[in-house]
LOGUKE-635933 format. One record per residue: x, y, z of N, C-alpha, C, O in turn; residue number from 1; residue in one letter. Coordinates in steps of 0.001 Angstrom, whole numbers, padded with zeros to 6 digits. Example, Ala and Ser with C-alpha at 12.3 -4.5 7.8 and 13.67 -1.06 7.14 Angstrom:
2
<torkol n_px="013190" n_py="-005690" n_pz="007800" ca_px="012300" ca_py="-004500" ca_pz="007800" c_px="013200" c_py="-003300" c_pz="007800" o_px="014236" o_py="-003319" o_pz="008465" bator="1" guvo="A"/>
<torkol n_px="012850" n_py="-002250" n_pz="007080" ca_px="013670" ca_py="-001060" ca_pz="007140" c_px="012900" c_py="000030" c_pz="007870" o_px="013409" o_py="001138" o_pz="008039" bator="2" guvo="S"/>
END
This chain:
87
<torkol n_px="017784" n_py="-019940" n_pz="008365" ca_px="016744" ca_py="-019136" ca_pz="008953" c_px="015378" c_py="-019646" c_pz="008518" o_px="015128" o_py="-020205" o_pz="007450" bator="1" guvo="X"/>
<torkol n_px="014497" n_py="-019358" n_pz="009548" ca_px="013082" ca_py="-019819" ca_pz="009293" c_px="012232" c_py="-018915" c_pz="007605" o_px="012188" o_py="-017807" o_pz="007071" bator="2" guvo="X"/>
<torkol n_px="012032" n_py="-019457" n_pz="007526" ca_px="010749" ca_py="-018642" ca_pz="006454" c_px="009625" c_py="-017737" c_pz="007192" o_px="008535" o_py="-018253" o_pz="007438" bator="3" guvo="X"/>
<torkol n_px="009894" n_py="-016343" n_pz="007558" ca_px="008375" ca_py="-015639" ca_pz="008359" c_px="007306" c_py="-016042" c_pz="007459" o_px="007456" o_py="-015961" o_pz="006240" bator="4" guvo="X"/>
<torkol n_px="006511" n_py="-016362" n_pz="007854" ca_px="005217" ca_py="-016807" ca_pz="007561" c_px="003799" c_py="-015905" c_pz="008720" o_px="002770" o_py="-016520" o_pz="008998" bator="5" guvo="X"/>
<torkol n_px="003937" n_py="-015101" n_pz="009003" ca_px="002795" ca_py="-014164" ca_pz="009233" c_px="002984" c_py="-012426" c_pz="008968" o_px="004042" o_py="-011856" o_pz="008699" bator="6" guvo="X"/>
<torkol n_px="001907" n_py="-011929" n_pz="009100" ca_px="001950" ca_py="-010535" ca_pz="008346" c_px="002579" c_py="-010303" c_pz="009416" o_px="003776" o_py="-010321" o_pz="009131" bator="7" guvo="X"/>
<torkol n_px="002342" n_py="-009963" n_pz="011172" ca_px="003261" ca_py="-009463" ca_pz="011604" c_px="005332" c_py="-009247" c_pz="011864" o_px="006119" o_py="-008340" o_pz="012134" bator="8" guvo="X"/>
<torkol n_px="005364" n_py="-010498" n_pz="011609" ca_px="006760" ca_py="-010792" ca_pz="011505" c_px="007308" c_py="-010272" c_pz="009847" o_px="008442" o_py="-010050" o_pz="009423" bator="9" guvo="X"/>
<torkol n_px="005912" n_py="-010200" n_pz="009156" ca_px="006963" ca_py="-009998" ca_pz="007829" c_px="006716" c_py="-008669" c_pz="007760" o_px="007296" o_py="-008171" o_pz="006796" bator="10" guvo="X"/>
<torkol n_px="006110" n_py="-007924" n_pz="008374" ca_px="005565" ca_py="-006329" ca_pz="008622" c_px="007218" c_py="-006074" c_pz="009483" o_px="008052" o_py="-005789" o_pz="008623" bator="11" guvo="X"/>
<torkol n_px="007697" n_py="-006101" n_pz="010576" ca_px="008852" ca_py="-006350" ca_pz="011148" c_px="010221" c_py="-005911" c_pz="010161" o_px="010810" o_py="-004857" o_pz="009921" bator="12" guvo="X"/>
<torkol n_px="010390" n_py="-007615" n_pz="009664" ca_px="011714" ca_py="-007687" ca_pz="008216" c_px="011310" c_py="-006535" c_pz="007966" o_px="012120" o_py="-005683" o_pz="008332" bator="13" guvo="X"/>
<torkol n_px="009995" n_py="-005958" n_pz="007287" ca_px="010272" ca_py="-004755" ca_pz="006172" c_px="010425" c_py="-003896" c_pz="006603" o_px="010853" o_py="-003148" o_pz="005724" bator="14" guvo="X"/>
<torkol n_px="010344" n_py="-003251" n_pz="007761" ca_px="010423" ca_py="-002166" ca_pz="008589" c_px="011878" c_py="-002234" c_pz="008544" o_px="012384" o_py="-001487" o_pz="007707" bator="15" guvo="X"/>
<torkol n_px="012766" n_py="-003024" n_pz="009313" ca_px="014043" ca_py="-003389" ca_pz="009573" c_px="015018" c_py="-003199" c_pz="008240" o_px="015985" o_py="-002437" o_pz="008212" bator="16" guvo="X"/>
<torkol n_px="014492" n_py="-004198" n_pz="006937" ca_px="014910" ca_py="-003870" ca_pz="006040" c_px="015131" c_py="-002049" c_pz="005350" o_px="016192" o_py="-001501" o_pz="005052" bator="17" guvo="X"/>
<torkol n_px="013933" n_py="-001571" n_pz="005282" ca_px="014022" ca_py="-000045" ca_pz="005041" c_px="014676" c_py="000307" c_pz="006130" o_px="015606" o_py="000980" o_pz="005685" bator="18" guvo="X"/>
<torkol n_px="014784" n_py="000271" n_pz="007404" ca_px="015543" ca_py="001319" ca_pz="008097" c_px="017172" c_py="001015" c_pz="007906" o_px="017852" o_py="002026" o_pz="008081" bator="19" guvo="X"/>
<torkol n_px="017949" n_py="-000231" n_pz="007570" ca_px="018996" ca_py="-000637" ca_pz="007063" c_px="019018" c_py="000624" c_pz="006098" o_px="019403" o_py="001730" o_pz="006477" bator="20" guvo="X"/>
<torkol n_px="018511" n_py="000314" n_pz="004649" ca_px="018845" ca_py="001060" ca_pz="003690" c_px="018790" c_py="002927" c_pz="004187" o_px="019633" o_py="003732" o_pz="003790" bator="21" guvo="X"/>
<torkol n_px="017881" n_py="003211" n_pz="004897" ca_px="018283" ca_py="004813" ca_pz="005348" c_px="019651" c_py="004708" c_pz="006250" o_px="020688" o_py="005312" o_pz="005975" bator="22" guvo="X"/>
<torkol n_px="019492" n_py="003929" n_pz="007254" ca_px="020990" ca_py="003795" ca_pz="007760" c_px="021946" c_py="004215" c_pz="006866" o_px="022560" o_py="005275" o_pz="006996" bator="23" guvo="X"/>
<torkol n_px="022116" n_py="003367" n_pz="005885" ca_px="023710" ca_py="003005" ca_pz="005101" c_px="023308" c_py="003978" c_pz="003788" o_px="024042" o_py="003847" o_pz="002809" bator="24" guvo="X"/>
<torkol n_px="022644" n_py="004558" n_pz="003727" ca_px="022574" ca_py="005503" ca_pz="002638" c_px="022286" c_py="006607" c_pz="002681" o_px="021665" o_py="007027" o_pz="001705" bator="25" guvo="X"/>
<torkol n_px="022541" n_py="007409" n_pz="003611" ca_px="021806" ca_py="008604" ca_pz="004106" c_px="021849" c_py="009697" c_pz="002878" o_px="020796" o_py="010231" o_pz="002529" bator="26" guvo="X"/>
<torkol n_px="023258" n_py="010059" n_pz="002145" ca_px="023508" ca_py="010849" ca_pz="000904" c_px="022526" c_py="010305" c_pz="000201" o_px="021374" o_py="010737" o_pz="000168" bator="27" guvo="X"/>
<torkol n_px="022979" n_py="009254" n_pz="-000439" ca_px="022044" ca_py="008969" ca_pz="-001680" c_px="020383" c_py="009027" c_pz="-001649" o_px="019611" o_py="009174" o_pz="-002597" bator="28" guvo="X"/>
<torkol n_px="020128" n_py="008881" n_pz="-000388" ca_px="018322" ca_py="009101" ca_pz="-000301" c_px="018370" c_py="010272" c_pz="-000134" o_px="017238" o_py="010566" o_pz="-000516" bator="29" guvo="X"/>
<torkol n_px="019124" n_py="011799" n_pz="000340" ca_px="018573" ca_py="012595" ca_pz="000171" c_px="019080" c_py="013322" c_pz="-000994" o_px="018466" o_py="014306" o_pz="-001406" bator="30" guvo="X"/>
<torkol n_px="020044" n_py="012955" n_pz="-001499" ca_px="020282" ca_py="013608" ca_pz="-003288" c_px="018737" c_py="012935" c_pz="-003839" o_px="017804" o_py="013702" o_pz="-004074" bator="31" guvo="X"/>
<torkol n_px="018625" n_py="011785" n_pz="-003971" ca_px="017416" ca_py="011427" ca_pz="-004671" c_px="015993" c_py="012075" c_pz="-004510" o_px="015292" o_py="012555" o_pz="-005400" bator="32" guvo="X"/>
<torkol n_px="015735" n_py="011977" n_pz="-003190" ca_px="014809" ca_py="012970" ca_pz="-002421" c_px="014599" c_py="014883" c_pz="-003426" o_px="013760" o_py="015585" o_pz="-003991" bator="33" guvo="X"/>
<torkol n_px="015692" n_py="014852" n_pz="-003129" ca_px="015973" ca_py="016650" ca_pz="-003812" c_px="016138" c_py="016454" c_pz="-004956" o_px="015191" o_py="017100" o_pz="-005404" bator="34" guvo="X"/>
<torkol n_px="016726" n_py="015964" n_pz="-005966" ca_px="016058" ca_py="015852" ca_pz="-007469" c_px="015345" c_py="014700" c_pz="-007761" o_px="015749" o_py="014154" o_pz="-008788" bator="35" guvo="X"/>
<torkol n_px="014262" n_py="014049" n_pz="-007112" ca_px="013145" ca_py="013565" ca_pz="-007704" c_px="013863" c_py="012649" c_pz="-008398" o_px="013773" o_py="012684" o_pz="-009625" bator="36" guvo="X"/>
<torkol n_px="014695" n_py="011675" n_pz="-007782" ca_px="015201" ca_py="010534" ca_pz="-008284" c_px="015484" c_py="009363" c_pz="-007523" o_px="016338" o_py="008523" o_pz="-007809" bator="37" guvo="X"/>
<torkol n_px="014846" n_py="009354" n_pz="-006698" ca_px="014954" ca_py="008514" ca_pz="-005189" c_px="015379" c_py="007324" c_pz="-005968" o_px="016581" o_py="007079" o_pz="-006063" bator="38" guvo="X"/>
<torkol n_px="014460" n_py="006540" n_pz="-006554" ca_px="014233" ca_py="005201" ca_pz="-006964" c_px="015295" c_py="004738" c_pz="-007959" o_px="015855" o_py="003668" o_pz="-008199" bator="39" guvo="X"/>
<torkol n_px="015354" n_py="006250" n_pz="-008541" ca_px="016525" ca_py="005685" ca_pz="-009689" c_px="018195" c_py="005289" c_pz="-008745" o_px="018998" o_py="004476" o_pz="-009201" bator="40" guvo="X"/>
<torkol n_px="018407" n_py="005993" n_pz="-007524" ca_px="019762" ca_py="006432" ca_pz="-007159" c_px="020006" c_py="005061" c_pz="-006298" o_px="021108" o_py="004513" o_pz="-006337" bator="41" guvo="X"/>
<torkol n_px="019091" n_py="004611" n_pz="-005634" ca_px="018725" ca_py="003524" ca_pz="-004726" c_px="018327" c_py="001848" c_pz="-005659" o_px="018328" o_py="000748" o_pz="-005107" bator="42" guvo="X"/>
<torkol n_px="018052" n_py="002077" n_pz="-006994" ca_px="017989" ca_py="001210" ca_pz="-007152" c_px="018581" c_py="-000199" c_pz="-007096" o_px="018017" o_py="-001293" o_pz="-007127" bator="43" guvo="X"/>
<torkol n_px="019810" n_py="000110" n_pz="-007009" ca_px="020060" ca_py="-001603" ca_pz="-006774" c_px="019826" c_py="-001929" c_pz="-005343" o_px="019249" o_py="-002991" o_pz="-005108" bator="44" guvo="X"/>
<torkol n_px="020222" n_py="-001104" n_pz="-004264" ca_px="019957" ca_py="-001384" ca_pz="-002896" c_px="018305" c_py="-001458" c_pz="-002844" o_px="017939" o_py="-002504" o_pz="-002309" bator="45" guvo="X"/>
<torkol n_px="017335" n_py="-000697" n_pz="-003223" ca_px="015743" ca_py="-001695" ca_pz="-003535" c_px="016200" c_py="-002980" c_pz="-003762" o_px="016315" o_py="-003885" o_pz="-002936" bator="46" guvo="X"/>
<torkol n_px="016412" n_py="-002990" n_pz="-004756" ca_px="016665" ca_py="-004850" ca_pz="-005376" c_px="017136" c_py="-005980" c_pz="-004414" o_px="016590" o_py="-007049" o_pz="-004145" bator="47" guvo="X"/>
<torkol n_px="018373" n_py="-005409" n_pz="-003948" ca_px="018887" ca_py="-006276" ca_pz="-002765" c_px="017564" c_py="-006387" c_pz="-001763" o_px="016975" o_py="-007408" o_pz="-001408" bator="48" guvo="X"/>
<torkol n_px="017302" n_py="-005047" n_pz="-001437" ca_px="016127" ca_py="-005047" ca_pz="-000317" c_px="015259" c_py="-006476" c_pz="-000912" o_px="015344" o_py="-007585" o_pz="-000386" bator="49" guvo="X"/>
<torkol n_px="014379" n_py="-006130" n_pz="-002186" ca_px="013539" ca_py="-007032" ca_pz="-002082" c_px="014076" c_py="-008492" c_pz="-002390" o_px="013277" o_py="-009416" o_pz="-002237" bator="50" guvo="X"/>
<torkol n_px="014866" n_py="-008665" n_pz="-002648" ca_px="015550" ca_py="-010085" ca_pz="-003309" c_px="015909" c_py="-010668" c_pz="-001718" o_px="016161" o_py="-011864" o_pz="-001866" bator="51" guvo="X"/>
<torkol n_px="016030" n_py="-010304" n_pz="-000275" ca_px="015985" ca_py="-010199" ca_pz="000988" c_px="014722" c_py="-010332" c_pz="001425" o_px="014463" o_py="-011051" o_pz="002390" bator="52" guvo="X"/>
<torkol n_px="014110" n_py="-009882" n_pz="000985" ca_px="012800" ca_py="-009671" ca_pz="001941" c_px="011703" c_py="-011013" c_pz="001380" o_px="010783" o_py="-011484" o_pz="002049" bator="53" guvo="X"/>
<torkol n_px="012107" n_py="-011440" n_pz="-000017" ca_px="011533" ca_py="-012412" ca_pz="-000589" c_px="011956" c_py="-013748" c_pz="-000197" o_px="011110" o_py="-014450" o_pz="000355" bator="54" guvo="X"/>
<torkol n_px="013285" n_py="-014283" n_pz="-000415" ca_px="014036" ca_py="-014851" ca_pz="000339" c_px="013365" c_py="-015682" c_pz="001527" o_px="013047" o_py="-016871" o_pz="001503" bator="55" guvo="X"/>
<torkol n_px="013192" n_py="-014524" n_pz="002849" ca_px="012885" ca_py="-014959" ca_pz="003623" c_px="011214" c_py="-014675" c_pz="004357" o_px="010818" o_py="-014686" o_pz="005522" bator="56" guvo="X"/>
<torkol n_px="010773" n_py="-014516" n_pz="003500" ca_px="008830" ca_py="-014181" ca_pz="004053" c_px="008535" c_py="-015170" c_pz="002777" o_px="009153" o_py="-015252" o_pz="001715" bator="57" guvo="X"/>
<torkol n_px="007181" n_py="-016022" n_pz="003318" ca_px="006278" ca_py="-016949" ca_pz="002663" c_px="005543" c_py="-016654" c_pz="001473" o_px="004528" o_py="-015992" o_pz="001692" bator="58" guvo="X"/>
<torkol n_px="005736" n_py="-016925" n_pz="000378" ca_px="005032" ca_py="-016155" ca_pz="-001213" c_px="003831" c_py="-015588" c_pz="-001206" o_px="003572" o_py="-014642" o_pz="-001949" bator="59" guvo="X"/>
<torkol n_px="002738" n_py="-016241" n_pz="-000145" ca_px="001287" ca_py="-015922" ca_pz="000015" c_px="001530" c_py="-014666" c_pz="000851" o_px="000443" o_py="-014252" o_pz="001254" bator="60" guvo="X"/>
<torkol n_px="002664" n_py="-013814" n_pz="001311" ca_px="002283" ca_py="-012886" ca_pz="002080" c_px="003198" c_py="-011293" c_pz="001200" o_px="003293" o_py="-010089" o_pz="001437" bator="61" guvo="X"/>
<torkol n_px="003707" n_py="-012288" n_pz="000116" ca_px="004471" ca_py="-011359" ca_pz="-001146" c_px="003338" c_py="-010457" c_pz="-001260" o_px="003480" o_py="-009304" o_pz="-000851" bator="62" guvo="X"/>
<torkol n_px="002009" n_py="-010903" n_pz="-001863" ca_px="000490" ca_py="-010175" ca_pz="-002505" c_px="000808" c_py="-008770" c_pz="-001316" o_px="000708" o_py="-007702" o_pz="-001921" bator="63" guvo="X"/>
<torkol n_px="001161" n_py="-008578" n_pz="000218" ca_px="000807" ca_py="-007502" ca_pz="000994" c_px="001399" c_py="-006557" c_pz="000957" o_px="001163" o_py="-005690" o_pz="001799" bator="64" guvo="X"/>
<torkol n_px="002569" n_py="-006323" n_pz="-000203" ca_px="003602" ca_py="-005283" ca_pz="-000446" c_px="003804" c_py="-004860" c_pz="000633" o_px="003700" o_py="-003634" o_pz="000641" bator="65" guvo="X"/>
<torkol n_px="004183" n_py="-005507" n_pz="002091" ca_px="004676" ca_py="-004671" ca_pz="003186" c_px="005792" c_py="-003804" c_pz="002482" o_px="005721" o_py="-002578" o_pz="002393" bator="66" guvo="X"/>
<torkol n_px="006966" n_py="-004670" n_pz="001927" ca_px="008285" ca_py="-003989" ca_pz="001668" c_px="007807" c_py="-002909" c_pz="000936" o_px="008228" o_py="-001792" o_pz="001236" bator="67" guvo="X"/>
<torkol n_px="007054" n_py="-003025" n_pz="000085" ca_px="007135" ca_py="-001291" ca_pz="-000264" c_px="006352" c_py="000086" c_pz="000073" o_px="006491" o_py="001190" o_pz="-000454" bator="68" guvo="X"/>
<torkol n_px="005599" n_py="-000271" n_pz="000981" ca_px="004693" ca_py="000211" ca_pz="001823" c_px="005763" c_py="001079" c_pz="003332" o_px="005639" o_py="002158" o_pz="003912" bator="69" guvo="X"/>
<torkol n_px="006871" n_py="-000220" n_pz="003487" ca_px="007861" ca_py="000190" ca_pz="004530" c_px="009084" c_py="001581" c_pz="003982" o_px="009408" o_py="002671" o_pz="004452" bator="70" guvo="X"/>
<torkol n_px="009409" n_py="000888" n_pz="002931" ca_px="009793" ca_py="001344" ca_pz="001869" c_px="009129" c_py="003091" c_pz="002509" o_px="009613" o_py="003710" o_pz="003457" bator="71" guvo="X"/>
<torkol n_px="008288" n_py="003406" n_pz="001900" ca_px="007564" ca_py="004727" ca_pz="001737" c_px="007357" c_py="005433" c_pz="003260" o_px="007728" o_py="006552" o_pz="003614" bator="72" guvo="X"/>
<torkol n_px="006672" n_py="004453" n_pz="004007" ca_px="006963" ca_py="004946" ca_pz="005427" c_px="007865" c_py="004853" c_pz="006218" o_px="007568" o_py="004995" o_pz="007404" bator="73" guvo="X"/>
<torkol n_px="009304" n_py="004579" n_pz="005849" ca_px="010560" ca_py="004868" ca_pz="007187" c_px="011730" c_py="005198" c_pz="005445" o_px="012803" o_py="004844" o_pz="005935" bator="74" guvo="X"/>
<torkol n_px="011966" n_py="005458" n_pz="004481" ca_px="012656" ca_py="006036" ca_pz="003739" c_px="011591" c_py="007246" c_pz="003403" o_px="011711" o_py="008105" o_pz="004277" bator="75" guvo="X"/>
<torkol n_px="010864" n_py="007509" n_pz="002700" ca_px="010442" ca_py="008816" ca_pz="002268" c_px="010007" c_py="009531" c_pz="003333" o_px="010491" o_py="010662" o_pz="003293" bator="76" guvo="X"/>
<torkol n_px="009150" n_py="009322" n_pz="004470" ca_px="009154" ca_py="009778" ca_pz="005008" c_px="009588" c_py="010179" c_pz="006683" o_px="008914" o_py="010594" o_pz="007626" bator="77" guvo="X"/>
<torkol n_px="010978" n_py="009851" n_pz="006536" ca_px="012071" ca_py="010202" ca_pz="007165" c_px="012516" c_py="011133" c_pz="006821" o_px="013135" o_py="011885" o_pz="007573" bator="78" guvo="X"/>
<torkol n_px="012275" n_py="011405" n_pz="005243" ca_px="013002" ca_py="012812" ca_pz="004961" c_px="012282" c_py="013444" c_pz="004306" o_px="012618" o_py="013876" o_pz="003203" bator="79" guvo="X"/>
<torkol n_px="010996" n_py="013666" n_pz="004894" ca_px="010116" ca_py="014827" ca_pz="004801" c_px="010690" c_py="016227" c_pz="004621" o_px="010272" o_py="017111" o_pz="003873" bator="80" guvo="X"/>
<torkol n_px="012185" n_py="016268" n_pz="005815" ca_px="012169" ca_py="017861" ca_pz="006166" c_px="012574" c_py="018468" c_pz="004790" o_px="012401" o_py="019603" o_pz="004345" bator="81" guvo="X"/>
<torkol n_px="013446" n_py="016847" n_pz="004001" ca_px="014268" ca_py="017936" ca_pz="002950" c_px="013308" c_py="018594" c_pz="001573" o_px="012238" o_py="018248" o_pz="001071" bator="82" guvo="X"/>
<torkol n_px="014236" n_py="019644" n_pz="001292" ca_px="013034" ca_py="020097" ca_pz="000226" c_px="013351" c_py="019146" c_pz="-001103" o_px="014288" o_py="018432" o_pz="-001460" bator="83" guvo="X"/>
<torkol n_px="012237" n_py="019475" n_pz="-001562" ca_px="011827" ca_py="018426" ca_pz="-003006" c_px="010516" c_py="018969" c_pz="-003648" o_px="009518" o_py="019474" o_pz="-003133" bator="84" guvo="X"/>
<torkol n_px="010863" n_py="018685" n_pz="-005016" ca_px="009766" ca_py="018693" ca_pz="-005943" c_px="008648" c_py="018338" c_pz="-006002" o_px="007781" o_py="018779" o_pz="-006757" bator="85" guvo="X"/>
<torkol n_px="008490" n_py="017008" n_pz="-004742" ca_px="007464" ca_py="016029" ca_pz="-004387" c_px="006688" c_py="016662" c_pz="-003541" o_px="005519" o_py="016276" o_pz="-003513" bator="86" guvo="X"/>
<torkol n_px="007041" n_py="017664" n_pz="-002726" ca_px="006393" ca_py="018340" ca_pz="-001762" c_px="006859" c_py="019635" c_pz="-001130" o_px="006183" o_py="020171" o_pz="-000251" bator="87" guvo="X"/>
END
């Protein structure tokens, strides 16, 4: 596979990437969600995420934290409705 090398295409992967992980984890993001442990419960699937997302996007476009920016907008707030400590 190519190396993405622009913000839009690597804006894309990270979108794609986070919506994978809500896909295939729906329990575990919202147990985490409801006791304020998102990050801890998900952590290795983060890891994979970013060890993926690094992989294949260009190092100079690493500095734009899309992935965790995506991260926050299609996992956390996908599950706005549930209740949590966070909000």
């Amino acid at each position: 596979m190519a190396i993405i090398d622009t913000e839009k295409d690597a804006r894309r992967l990270a979108r794609a990437i986070a919506s994978d992980l809500v896909f295939y984890n729906e329990e575990k993001i919202a147990e985490g969600i409801e006791k304020d442990t998102l990050f801890t419960v998900l952590a290795e699937e983060i890891h994979d995420a970013r060890e993926h997302y690094r992989g294949r996007v260009a190092p100079e476009l690493h500095v734009l934290n899309l992935l965790d920016r995506a991260l926050v907008d299609v996992v956390v707030r996908s599950k706005a409705h549930l209740p949590s400590k966070l909000w």
